[in-house]
C-alpha positions as CSV (number, residue, x, y, z in Angstrom):
1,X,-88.3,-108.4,-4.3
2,X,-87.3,-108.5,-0.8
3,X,-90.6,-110.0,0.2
4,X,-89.9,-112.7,-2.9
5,X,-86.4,-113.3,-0.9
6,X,-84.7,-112.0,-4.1
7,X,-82.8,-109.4,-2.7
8,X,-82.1,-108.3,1.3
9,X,-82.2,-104.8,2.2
10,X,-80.2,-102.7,4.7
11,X,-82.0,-102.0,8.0
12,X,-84.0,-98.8,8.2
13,X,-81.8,-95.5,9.1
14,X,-83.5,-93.3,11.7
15,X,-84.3,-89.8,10.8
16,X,-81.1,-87.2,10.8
17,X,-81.4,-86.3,14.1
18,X,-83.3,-88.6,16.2
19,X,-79.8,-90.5,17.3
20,X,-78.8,-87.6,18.8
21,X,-77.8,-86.8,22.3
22,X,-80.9,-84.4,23.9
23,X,-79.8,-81.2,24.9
24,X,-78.6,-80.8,28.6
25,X,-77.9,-77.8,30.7
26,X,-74.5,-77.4,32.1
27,X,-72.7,-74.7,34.5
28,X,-71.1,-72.7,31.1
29,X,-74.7,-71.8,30.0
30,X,-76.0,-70.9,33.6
31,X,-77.4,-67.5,34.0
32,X,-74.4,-64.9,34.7
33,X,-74.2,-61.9,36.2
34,X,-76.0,-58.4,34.7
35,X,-74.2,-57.3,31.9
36,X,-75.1,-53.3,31.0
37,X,-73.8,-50.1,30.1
38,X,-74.0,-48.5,26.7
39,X,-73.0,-49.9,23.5
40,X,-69.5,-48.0,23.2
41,X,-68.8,-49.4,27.1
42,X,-68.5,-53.0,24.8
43,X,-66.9,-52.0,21.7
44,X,-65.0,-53.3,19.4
45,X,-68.2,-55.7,19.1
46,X,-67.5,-58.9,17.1
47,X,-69.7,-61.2,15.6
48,X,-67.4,-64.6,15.7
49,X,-68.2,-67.5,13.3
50,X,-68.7,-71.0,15.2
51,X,-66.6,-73.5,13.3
52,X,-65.4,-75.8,16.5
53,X,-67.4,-78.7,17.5
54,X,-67.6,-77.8,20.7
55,X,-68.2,-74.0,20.4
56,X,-71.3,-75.3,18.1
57,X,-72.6,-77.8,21.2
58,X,-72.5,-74.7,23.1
59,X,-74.3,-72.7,20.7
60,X,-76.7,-75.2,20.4
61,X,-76.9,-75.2,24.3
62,X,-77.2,-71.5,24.9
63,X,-80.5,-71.4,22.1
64,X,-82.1,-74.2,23.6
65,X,-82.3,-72.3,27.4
66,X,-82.8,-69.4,26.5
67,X,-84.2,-68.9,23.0
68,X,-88.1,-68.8,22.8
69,X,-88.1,-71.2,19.8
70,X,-85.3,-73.6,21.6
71,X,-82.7,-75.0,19.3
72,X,-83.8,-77.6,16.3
73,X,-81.5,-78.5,13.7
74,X,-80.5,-76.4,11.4
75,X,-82.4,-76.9,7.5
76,X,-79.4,-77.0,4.9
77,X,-76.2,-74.6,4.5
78,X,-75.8,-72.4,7.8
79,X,-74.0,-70.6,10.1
80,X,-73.8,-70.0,13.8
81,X,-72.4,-66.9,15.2
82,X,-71.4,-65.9,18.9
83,X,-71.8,-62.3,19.4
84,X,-68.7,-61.4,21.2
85,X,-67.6,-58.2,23.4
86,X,-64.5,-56.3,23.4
87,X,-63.5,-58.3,26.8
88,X,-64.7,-61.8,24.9
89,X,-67.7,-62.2,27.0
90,X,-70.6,-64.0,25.0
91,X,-73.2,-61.8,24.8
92,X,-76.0,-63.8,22.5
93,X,-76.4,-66.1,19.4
94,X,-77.2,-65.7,15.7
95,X,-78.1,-68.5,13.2
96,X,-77.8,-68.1,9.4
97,X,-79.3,-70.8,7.4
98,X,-81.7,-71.7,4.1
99,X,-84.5,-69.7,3.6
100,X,-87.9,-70.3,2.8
101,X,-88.8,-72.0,-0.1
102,X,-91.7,-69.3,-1.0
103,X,-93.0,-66.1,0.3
104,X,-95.5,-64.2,-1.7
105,X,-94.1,-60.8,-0.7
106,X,-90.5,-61.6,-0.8
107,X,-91.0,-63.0,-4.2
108,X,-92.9,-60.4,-5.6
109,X,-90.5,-57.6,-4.2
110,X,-87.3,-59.2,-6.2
111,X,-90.0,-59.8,-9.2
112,X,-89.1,-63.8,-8.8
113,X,-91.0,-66.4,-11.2
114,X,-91.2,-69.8,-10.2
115,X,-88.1,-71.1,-12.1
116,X,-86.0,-68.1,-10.8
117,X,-86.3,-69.1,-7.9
118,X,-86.1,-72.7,-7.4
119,X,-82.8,-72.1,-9.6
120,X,-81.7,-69.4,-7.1
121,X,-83.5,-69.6,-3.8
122,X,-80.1,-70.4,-1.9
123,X,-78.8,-66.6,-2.5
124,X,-81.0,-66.0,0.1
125,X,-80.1,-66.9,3.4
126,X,-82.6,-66.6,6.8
127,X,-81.7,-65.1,10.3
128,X,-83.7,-68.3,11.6
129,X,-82.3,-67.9,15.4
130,X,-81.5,-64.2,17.4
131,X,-80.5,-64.5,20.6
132,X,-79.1,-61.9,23.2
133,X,-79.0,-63.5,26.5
134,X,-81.7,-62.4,29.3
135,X,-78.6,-61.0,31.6
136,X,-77.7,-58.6,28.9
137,X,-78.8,-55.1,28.6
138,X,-76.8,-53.2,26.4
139,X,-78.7,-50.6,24.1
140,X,-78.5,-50.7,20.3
141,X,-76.4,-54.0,21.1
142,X,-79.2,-56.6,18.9
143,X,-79.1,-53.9,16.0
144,X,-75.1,-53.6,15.8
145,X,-74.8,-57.6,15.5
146,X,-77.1,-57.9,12.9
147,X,-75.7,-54.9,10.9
148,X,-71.8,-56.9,11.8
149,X,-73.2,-59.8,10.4
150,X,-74.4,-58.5,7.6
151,X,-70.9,-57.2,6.7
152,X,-69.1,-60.8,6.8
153,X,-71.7,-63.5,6.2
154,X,-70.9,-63.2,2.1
155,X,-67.2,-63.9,2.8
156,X,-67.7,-66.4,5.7
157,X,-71.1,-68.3,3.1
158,X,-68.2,-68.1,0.7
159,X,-65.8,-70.4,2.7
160,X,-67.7,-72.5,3.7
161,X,-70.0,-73.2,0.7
162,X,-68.3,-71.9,-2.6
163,X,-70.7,-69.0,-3.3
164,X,-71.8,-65.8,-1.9
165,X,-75.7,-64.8,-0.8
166,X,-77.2,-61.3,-2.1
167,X,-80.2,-61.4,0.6
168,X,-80.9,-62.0,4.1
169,X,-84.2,-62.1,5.3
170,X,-86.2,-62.9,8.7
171,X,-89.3,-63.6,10.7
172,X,-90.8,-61.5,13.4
173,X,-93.9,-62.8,14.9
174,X,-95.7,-59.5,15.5
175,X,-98.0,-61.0,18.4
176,X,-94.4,-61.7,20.8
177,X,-91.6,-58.7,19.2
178,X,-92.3,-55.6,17.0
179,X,-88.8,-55.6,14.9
180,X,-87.1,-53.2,16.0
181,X,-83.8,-54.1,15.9
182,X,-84.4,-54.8,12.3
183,X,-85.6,-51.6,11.4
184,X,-82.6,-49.9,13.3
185,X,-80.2,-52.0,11.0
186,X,-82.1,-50.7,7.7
187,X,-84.0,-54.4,7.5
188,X,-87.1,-53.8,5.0
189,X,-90.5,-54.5,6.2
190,X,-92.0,-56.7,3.2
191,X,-95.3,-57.7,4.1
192,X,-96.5,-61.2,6.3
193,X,-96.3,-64.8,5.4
194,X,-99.3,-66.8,5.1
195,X,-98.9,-68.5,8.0
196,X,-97.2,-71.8,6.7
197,X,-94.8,-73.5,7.8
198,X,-91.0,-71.9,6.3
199,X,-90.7,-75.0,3.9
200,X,-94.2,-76.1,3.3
201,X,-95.7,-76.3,-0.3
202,X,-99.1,-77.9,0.5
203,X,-100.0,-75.8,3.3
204,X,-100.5,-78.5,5.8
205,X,-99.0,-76.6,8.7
206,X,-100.6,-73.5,9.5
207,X,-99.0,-71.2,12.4
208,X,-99.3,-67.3,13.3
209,X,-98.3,-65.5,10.5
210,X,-95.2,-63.6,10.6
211,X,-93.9,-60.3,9.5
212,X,-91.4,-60.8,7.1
213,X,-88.2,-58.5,6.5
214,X,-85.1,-58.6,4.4
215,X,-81.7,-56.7,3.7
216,X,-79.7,-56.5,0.6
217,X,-76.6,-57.4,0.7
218,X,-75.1,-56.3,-2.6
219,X,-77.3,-53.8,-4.8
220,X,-77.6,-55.8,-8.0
221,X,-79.4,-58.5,-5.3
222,X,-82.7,-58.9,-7.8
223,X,-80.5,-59.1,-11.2
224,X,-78.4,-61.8,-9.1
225,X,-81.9,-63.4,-8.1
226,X,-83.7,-63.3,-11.7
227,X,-80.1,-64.6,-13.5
228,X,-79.8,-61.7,-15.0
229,X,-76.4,-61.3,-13.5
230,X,-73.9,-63.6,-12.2
């Protein structure tokens, strides 16, 4: 119709993202001084929601140095985190966001059919991004934020989207990290993905297959899952 001259339509948008500012590195992400000790020497611990636009630029600034994957924006309802120390000293990053639309293991485990979970796939939310920063050695410190997220992501998914997720799950690559951390914060070893990409149904991207793991975070998570509770 256009062609015809019957009609004109709008210009073209670019793709979400491509208008945006690239990443640079400032003085507040530079590399600080060695942070150590045991866990108890940084306690209370806190796990501190990023709400502020400019907290999240910093987020987003911190992953890209330092994080192995760099920072990419985030796929559908998330949530940053800062993990925080009893002083208020940044210690790393955390990113909560949608997980993937299908994973053998993972969907055998809750006994998911393909209806279930397209109808309830967003009750499961992935740990997409973990970051403690390379000046930071504190031990047990990566398995104490995960288990402090896992305490408050329900309430904070809650205010921020209008429901509640019953599972989190992650992925290790096996050939870079062995998943500790997980493991000391009770995560569940579930198998390995197929090496797709996390939202590819046509397998057309194929990468190194990861180790998948999840945690529970209420126990009725695969009644929730199958709709047989709500």
């Amino acid at each position: 119709m256009e062609g015809q001259g019957l009609i004109t339509l709008p210009p073209k948008r670019k793709p979400r993202g491509l208008n945006r500012k690239k990443i640079t590195f400032g003085p507040c992400t530079a590399p600080a001084p060695l942070v150590a000790g045991s866990l108890r020497d940084h306690e209370p611990l806190a796990v501190e929601p990023v709400n502020q636009r400019a907290d999240s630029m910093l987020w987003n600034e911190y992953v890209h140095r330092y994080h192995i994957l760099g920072y990419k924006i985030p796929f559908g309802a998330h949530q940053r985190y800062f993990i925080v120390s009893s002083s208020g000293q940044r210690l790393g990053c955390l990113l909560f966001a949608a997980a993937a639309w299908a994973l053998a293991p993972r969907d055998e485990w809750i006994g998911w059919n393909e209806v279930d979970r397209s109808l309830r796939v967003n009750l499961i939310v992935n740990n997409s991004r973990f970051l403690i920063f390379p000046w930071v050695y504190v031990k047990n410190l990566a398995s104490k934020s995960l288990s402090l997220a896992a305490r408050r992501i329900r309430s904070d998914w809650q205010k921020r989207y209008a429901y509640s997720p019953v599972l989190l799950e992650t992925f290790v690559d096996p050939t870079k990290y062995k998943g500790t951390c997980y493991r000391a914060a009770n995560w569940l070893f579930l198998g390995q993905t197929a090496g797709r990409g996390r939202m590819d149904r046509y397998k057309k991207r194929l990468l190194v297959p990861k180790h998948i793991y999840a945690y529970p975070l209420v126990d009725d998570f695969r009644a929730r899952l199958k709709g047989e509770k709500s």
